[in-house]
C-alpha positions as CSV (number, residue, x, y, z in Angstrom):
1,X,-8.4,27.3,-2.2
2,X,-6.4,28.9,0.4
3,X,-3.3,30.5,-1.5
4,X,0.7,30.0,-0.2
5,X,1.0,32.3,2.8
6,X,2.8,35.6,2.2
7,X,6.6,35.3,3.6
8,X,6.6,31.3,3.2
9,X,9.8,30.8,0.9
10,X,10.5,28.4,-1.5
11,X,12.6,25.5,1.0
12,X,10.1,26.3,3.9
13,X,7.1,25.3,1.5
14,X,9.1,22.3,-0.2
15,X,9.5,21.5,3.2
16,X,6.2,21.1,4.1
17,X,5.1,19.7,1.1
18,X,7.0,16.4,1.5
19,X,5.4,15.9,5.0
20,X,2.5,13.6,5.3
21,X,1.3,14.3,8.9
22,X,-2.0,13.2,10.9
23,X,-4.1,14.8,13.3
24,X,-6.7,13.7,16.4
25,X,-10.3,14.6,15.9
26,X,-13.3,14.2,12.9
27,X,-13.1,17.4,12.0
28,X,-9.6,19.1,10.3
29,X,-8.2,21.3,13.3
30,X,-6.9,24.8,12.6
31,X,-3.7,24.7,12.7
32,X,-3.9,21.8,9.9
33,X,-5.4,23.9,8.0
34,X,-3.0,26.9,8.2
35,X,0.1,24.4,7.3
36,X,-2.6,23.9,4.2
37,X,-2.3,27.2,3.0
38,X,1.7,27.1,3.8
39,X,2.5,24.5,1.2
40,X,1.3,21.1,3.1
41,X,0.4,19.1,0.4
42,X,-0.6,15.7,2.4
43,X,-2.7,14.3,5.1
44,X,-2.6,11.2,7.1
45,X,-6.4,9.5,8.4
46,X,-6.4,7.0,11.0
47,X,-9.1,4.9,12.3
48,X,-9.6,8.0,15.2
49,X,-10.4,10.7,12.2
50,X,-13.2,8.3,11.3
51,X,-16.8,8.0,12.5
52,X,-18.8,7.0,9.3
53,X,-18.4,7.4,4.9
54,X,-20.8,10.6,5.5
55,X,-17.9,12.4,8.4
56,X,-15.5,11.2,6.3
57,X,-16.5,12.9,3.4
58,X,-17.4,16.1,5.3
59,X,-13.6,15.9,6.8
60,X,-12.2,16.0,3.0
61,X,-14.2,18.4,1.9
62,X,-13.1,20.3,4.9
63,X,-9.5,19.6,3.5
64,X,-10.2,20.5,-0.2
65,X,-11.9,23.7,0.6
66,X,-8.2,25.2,2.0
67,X,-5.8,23.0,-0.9
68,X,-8.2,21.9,-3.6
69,X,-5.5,19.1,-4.6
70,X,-4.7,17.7,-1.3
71,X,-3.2,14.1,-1.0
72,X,-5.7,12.0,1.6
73,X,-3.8,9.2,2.7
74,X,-4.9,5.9,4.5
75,X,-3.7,2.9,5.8
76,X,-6.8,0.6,4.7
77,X,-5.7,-2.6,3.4
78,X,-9.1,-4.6,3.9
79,X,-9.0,-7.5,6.4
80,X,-7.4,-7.2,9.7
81,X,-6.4,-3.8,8.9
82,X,-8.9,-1.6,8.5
83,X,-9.4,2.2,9.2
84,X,-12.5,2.9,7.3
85,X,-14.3,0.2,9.7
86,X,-12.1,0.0,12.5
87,X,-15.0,-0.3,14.4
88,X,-17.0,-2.5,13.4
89,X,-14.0,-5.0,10.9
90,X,-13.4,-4.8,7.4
91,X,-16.2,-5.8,5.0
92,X,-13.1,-7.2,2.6
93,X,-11.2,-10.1,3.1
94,X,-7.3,-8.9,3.5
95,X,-4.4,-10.0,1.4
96,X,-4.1,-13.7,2.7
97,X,-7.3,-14.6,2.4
98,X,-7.3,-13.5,-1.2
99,X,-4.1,-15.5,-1.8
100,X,-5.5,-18.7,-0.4
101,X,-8.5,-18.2,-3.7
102,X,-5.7,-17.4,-6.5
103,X,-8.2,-15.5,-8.9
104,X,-6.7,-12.4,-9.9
105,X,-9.4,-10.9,-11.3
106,X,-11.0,-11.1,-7.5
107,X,-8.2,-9.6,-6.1
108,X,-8.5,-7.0,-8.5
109,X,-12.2,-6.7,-7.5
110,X,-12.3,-6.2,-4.3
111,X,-9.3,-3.8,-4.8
112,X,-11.4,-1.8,-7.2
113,X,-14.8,-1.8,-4.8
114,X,-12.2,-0.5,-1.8
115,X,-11.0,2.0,-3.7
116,X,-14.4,3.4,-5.4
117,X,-15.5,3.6,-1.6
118,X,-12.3,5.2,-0.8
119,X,-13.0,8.2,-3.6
120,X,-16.1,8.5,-2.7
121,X,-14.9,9.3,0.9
122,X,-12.6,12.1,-0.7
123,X,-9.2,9.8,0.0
124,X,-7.4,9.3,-3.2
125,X,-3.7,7.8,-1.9
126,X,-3.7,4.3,-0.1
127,X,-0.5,2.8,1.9
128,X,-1.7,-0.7,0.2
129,X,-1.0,-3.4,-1.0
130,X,1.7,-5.2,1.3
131,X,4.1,-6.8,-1.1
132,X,5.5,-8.6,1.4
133,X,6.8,-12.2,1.0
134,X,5.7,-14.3,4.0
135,X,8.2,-16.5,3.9
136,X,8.7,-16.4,8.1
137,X,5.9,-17.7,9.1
138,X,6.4,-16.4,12.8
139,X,6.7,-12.7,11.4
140,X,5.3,-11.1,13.8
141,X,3.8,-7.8,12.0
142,X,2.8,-9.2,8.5
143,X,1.3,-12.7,8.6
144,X,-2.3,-12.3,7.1
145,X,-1.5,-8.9,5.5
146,X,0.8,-10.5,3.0
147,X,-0.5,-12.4,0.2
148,X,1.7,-15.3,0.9
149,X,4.5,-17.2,1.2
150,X,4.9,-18.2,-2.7
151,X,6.7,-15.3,-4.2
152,X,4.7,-15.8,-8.2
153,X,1.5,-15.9,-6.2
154,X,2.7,-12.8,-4.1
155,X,3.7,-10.6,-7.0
156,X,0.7,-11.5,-9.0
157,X,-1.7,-10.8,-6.9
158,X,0.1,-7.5,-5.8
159,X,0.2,-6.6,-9.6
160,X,-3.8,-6.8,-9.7
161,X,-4.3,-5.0,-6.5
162,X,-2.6,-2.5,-7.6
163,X,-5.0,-2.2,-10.7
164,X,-8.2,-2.6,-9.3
165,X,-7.2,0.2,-6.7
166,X,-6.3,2.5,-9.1
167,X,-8.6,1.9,-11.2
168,X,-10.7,4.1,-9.1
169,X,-8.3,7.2,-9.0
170,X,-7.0,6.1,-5.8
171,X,-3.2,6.0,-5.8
172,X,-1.7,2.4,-4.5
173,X,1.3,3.1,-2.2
174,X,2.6,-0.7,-2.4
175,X,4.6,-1.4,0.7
176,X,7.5,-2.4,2.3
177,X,10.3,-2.3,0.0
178,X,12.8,-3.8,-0.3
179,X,10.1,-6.4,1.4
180,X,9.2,-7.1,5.2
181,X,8.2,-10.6,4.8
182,X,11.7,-12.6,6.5
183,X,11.5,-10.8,9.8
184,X,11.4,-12.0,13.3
185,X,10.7,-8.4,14.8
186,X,8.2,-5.9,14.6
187,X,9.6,-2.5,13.4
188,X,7.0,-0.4,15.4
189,X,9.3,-1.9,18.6
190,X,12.7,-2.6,17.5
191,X,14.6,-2.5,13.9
192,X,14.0,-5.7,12.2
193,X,16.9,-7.4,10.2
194,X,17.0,-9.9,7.3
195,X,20.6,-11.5,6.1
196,X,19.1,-13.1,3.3
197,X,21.9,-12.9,0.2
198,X,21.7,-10.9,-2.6
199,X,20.3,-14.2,-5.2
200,X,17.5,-14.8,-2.6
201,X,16.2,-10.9,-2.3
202,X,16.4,-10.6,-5.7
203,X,14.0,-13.9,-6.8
204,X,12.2,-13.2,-3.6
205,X,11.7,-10.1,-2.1
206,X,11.9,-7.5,-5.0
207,X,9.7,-9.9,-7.4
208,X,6.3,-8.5,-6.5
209,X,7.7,-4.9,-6.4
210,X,9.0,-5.6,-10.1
211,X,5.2,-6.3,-10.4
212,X,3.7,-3.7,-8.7
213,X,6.1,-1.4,-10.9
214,X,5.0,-2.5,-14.0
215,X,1.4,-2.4,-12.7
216,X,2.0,1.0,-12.7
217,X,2.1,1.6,-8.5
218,X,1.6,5.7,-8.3
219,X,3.4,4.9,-4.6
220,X,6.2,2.8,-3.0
221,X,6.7,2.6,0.8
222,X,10.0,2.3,2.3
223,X,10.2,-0.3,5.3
224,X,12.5,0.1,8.4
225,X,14.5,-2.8,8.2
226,X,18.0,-3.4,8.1
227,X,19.4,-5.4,4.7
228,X,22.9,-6.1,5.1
229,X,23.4,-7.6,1.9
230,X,21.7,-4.3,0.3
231,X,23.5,-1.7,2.8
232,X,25.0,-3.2,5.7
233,X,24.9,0.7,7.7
234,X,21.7,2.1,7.7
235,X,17.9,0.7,7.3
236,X,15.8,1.0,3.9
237,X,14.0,3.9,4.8
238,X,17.5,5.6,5.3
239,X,19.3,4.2,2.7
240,X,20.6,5.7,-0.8
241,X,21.7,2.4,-2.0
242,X,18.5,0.9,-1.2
243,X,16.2,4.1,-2.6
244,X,18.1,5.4,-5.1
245,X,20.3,2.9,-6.4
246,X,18.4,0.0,-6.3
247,X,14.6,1.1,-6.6
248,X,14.8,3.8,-8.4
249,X,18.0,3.1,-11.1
250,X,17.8,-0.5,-11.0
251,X,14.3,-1.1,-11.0
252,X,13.5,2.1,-13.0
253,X,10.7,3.3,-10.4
254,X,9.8,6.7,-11.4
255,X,7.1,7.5,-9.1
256,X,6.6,9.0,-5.3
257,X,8.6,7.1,-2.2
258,X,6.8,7.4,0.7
259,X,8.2,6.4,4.3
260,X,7.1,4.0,6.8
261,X,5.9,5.7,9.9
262,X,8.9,8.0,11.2
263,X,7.2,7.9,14.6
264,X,8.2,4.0,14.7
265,X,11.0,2.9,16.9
266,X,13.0,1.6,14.6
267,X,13.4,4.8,13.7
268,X,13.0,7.3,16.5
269,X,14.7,5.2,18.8
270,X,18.1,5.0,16.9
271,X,17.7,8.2,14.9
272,X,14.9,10.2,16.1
273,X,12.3,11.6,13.7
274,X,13.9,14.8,12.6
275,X,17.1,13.3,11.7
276,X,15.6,10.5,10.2
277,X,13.4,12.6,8.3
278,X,16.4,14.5,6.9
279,X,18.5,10.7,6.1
280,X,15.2,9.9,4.0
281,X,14.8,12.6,2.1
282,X,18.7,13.0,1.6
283,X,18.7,9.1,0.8
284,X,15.9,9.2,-1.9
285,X,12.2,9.6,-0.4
286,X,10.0,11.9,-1.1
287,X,7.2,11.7,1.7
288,X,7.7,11.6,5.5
289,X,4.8,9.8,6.7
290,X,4.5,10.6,10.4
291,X,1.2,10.9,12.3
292,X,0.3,7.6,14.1
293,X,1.3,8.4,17.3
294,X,2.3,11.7,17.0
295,X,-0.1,14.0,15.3
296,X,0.2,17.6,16.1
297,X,1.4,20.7,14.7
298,X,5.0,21.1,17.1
299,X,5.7,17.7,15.2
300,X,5.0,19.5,11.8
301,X,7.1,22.1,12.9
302,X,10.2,20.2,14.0
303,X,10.0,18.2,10.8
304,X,9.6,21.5,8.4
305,X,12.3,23.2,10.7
306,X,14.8,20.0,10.9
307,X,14.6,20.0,6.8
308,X,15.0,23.6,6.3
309,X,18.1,23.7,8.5
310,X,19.4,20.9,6.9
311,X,19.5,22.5,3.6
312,X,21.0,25.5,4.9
313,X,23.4,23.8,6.6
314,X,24.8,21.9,3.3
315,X,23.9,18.4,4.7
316,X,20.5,17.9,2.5
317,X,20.9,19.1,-1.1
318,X,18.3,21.6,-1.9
319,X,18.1,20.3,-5.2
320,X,16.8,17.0,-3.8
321,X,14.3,18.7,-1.6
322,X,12.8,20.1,-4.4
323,X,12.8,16.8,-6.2
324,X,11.1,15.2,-3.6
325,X,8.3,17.8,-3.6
326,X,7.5,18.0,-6.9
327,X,7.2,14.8,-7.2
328,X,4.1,15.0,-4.2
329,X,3.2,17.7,-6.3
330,X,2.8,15.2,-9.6
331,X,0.6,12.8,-7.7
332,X,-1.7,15.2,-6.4
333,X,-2.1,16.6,-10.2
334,X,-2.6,13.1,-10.5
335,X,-5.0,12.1,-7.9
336,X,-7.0,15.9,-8.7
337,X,-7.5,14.9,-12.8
338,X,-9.5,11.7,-11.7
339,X,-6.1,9.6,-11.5
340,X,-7.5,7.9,-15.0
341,X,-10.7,6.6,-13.0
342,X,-13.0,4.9,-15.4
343,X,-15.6,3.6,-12.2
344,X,-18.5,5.8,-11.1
345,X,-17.0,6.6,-7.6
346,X,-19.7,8.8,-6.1
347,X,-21.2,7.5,-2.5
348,X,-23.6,4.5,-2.9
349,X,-22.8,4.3,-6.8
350,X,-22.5,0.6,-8.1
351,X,-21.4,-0.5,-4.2
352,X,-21.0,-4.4,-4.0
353,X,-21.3,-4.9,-0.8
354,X,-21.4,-8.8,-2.0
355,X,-17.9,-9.1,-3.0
356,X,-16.1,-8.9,-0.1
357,X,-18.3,-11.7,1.7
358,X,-18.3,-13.7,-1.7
359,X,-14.5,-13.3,-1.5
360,X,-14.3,-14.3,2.3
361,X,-16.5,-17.6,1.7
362,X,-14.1,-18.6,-1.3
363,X,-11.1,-18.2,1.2
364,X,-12.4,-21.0,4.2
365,X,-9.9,-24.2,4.4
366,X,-12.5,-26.8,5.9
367,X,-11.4,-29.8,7.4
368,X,-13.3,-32.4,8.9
369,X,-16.5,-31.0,7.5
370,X,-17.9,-34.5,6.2
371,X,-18.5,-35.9,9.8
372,X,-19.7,-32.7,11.7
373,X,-23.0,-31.4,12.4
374,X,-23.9,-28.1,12.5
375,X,-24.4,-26.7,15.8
376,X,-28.6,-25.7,16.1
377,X,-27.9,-24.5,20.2
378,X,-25.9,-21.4,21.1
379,X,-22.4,-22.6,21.9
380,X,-19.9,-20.3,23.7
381,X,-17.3,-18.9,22.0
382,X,-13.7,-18.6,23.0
383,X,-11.4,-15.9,21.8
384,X,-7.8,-16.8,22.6
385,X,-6.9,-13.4,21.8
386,X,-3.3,-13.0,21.6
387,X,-1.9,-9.0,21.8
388,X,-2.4,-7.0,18.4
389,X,0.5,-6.0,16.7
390,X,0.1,-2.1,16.3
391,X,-0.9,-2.2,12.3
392,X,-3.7,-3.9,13.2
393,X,-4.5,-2.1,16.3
394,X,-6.9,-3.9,19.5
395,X,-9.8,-1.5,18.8
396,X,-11.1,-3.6,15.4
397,X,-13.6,-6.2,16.8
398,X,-12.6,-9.4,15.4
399,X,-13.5,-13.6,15.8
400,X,-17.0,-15.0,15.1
401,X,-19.3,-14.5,18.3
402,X,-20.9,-11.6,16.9
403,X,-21.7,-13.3,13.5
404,X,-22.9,-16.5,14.8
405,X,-24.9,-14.6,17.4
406,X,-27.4,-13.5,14.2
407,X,-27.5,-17.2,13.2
408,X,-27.7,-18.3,16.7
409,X,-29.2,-16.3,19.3
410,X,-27.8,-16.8,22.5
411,X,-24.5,-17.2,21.6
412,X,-22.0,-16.4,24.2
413,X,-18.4,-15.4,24.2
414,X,-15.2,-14.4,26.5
415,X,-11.9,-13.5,25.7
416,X,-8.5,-15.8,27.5
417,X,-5.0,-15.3,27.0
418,X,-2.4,-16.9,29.0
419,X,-1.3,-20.3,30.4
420,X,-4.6,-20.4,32.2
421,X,-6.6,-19.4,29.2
422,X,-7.7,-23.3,28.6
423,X,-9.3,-24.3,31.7
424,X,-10.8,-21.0,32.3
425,X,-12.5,-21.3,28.8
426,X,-13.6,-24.6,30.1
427,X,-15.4,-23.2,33.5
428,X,-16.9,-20.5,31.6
429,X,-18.1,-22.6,28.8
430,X,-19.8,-25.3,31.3
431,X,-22.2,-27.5,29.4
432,X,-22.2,-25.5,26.2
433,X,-20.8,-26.4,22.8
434,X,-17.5,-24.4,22.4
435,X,-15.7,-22.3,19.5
436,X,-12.3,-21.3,19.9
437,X,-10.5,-19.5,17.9
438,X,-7.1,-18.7,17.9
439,X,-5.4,-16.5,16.2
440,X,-1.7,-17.5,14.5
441,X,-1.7,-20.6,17.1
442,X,1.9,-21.9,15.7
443,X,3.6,-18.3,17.1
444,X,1.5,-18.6,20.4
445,X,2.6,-21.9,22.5
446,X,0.0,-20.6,25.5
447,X,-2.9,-20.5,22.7
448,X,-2.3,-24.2,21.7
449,X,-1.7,-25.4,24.9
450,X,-5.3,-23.9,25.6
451,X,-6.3,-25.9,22.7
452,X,-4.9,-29.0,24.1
453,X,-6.5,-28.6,27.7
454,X,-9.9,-27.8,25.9
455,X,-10.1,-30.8,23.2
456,X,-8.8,-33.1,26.3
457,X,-12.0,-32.3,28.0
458,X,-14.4,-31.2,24.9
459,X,-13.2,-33.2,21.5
460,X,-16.1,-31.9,19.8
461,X,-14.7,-28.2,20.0
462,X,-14.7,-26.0,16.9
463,X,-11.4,-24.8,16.2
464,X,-11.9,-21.2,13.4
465,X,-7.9,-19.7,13.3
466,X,-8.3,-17.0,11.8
467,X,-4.3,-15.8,11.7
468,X,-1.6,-17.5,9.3
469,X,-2.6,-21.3,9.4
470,X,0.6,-23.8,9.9
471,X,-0.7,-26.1,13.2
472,X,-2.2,-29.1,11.8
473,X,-6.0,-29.0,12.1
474,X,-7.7,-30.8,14.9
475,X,-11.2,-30.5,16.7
476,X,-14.2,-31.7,15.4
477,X,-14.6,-29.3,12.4
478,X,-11.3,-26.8,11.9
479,X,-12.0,-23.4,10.2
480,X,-8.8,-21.8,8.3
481,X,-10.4,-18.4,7.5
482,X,-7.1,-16.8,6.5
483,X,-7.8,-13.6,8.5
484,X,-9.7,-11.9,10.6
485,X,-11.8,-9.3,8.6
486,X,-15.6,-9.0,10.1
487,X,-16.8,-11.0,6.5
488,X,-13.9,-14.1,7.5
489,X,-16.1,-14.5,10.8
490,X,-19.3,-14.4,9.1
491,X,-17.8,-17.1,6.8
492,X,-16.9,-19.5,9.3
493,X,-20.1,-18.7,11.5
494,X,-22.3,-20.0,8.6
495,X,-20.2,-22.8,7.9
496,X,-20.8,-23.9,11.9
497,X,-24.3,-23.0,12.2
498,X,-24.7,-25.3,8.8
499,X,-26.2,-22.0,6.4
């Protein structure tokens, strides 16, 4: 292990420590490994850092041989968002679709098989579960990645995600207090803003992060929103009332508060990120999370330099800096003793690949399914692909042409979007059975008016959505996979090609 750079004092090192930056590449470039062996204490992995388990592991290694107790963080929640298999889509059902079974001990199964393949990829800190409350159904940046819209079944299932992840040393980061569920914007474009009153937060929002809390979460992650019944000036991420006087003294959360993405505009476009990274820390976090979009070392830099002046200066409290990196410090002596890991997490070790597609199956809403026929000719499948929200990303292959092109060879598929997606489905289609599937139809009135031109003409389309489900069902079978992980699409494709 690399030690502390000679000349690096105590602020300038705190500094760095409470950064959690990313990086481009597969392999760990210098200069992230000289801010290593300054006092950076985390790293951020996105779906670009990762080309297979076997790179990833090499890439941590890479990390550990410079700071043997590095934080690896990740944004891998299963289902639509995925980093681990950006490429190819999640071999785990996501949040909703787990919600839509109601077995805990599931949840808390496919949580613990996530995180032993996590481990055994070197990361040990996860920015999962989404506590979330969907309780707007046209939200445009949570939908499928909350558990749901009942706040008992949310906070339950939250609790045992939180578990079974940690369960194999891998830190849970659950995410986004005070709760992200009631908005109408996503905060990667604008600042979202919920005037729910104080009674309704409380039974709603903050129930499954009372859960999570008890469940032991090692990590909390602060969402940009603005709560105006909570702190009517600043958003969450930036507030003290929100951090420190209701998270951490009213809830009685002791452990590490991590930011959303700083790089977000809800925050750099109002703040920027170095003065938003100095109201977070000031206001009660203890990571800045930043990386995303911006992932080099002048944005470490700023960020270290933006802190240390701000100490100087008298506007950030060193005492609080300090705070805020021991406490990174105490989850990576967490996260370095095993994190009280009682699975084998070594690569291949007790790996059930099964659950995640036993988990997916259990999840399909069929309706219709006692008058239709399984298809035995290649149909032609088409996506109505609406634009990805930025968590999920438009690189993750998603819908069921790929699945039900094993069952039935031949299969075709093309993607439509917009008011003329219906009738060019239609030409393209020409005498072949068709699948479409839509994706959150209810928030898309171009994607169901595609539906209606195509059932008009063809009434024994297959309808699969495979977003949020709240358009009544209609075609000749409908498929409600609640999500669109690669093992929803192989679901629904055996379901149509009758396996």
């Amino acid at each position: 292990m690399t030690t502390l750079a000679s000349g690096t004092d105590t602020i300038t090192r705190d500094a760095l420590t409470v950064l959690q930056p990313g990086f481009t590449g597969t392999t760990a470039p210098d200069w992230l490994l000289r801010r290593l062996g300054e006092g950076l204490a985390s790293v951020g992995l996105f779906g670009r850092n990762i080309d297979s388990p076997e790179q990833l592991a090499a890439l941590t290694s890479q990390l550990r041989a410079e700071r043997d107790d590095v934080l690896v963080a990740i944004d891998e929640e299963g289902g639509d968002v995925t980093r681990l298999e950006v490429r190819t889509g999640s071999s785990f059902p996501g949040n909703h679709a787990l919600g839509a079974v109601d077995d805990v001990s599931l949840t808390e199964e496919v949580a613990a098989e996530l995180g032993r393949r996590l481990a055994a990829c070197g990361v040990n800190l996860n920015w999962a579960p989404s506590a979330d409350v969907n309780s707007n159904p046209d939200n445009p940046v949570i939908g499928v990645r909350s558990f749901g819209a009942d706040t008992d079944l949310v906070a339950r299932h939250t609790a045992a995600y939180v578990t079974g992840l940690q369960s194999a040393g891998v830190a849970a980061c659950t995410k986004h207090f005070p709760g992200h569920g009631d908005t109408a914007v996503d905060s990667h474009h604008a600042l979202p803003r919920i005037d729910a009153g104080l009674p309704v937060l409380e039974s709603r929002e903050l129930a499954p992060f009372r859960a999570a809390i008890a469940a032991g979460t090692r990590a909390v992650m602060s969402a940009h929103i603005l709560v105006p019944a909570l702190d009517p000036d600043r958003p969450a991420t930036l507030s003290r009332r929100i951090l420190t006087g209701l998270l951490r003294e009213e809830l009685g959360y002791d452990g590490l508060i991590v930011t959303d993405g700083m790089e977000m505009q809800a925050i750099a476009a109002t703040y920027g990120i170095e003065r938003g990274s100095v109201l977070a820390i000031a206001a009660g976090a203890d990571a800045i999370c930043v990386g995303g979009g911006l992932a080099d070392d002048d944005t470490v830099r700023r960020l270290r330099d933006a802190l240390v002046s701000a100490v100087r200066t008298g506007e950030l409290p060193e005492e609080r800096l300090a705070d805020a990196a021991n406490r990174v410090r105490a989850l990576a002596r967490w996260t370095a003793a095993g994190g009280g890991a009682g699975a084998d997490t070594s690569v291949g070790a007790g790996d059930r690949a099964d659950v995640g597609l036993a988990a997916a199956r259990r999840a399909l809403t069929v309706t219709q399914a006692e008058t239709y026929a399984p298809l035995t000719e290649a149909p032609y499948v088409a996506a109505l692909t609406p634009v990805a929200n930025i968590a999920v990303g438009d690189e993750t292959p998603w819908g069921v042409a790929a699945e039900l092109a094993r069952l039935l060879p031949g299969t075709e598929t093309g993607s439509f979007t917009g008011e003329s997606a219906g009738a060019l489905a239609l030409a393209a289609a020409g005498t072949r059975r068709i699948v479409a599937v839509v994706r959150d139809e209810h928030r898309h009135p171009w994607m169901a008016a595609a539906l209606d031109t195509l059932l008009a003409v063809r009434p024994d389309t297959v309808v699969v959505e495979m977003g949020v489900p709240q358009s009544p069902p209609r075609g000749t079978l409908h498929i409600a996979t609640h999500g669109a992980a690669r093992v929803c699409g192989r679901a629904a494709a055996e379901v149509i090609a009758g396996e």
